[in-house]
C-alpha positions, 0 to 999 in steps of 0.5 A: 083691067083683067089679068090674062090668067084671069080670063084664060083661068083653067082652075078646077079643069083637066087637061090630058095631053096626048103626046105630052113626053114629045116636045110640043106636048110637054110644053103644052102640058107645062102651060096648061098647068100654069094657066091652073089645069090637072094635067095628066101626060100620056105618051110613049115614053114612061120616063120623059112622062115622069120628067114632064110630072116633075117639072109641073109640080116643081111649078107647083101644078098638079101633074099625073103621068 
């Protein structure tokens, strides 16, 4: 039986999320980066953009406000 992150697998993908410094987007860039996705965060906020990079790498994603 194949694991979820198996069929839903986003390695070697980019994934930019518009809105990533609200609520929503931030944890939507969160999950894409666990499913293996490059993330990049766009959004109004410079520092929440920051907060959200860190958090993905601390996940150990790869991350780009």
């Amino acid at each position: 039986m194949a694991l979820l992150t198996d069929l839903f697998s986003l390695e070697g993908q980019v994934a930019i999320v518009t809105g990533g410094t609200g609520v929503l987007g931030g944890v939507m860039a969160r999950g894409l980066a666990l499913a293996g996705a490059k993330i990049g965060v766009l959004g109004r906020r410079r520092q929440q953009a920051e907060a959200t990079v860190r958090a993905i790498e601390a996940e150990g994603g790869t991350a780009l406000a």
